[in-house]
N, C-alpha and C positions, 0 to 999 in steps of 0.2 A: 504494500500500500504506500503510496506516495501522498505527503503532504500539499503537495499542491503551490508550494509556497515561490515566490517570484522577486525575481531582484529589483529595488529600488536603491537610486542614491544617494537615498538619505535615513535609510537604514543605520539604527545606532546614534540619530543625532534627536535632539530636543527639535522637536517639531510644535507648531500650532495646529489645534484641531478647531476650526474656523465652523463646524458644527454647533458643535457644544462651548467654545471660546477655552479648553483647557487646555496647558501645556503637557506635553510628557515625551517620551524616549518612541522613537519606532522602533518595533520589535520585528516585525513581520507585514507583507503582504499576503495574505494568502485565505480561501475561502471559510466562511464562519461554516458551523454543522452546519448548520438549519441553510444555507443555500449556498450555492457551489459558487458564487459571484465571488469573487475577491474584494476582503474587506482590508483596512491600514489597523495592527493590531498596535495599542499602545501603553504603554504604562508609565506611571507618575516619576516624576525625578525622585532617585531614592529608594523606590520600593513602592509597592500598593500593588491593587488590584486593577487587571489588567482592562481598558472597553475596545471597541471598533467603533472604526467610524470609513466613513468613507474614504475611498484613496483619491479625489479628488478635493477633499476636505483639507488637505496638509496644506499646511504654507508657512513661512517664516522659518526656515530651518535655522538651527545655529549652526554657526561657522566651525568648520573640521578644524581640529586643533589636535596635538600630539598625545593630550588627556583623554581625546573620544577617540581617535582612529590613529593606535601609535604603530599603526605598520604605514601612516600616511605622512611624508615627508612636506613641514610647513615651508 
């Protein structure tokens, strides 16, 4: 069984959920059970429980830094 799961760029970074107005971490793109669409999975800076929201919903990413992506050269 495959997750279904899909690369995005900003995967890993503090995103806006322009939905609900909350910030948090993207985790994943990839389809919720209940329907096979692919949702933006997120969760809180820090730790929490995780929601979805749309993958058209993201914006405002923060800037890749060596503290979020240290395989990424600033």
């Amino acid at each position: 069984m495959t997750l279904q799961h899909r690369s995005h760029r900003w995967i890993g970074r503090v995103v806006e959920d322009t939905a609900t107005g909350r910030t948090g971490v993207l985790r994943a793109i990839a389809p919720d059970t209940d329907d096979s669409r692919p949702v933006a999975w997120l969760a809180p800076v820090g730790g929490g429980l995780e929601w979805t929201t749309a993958p058209g919903a993201l914006a405002n990413p923060a800037p890749i830094t060596a503290d979020t992506h240290p395989d990424t050269a600033c």
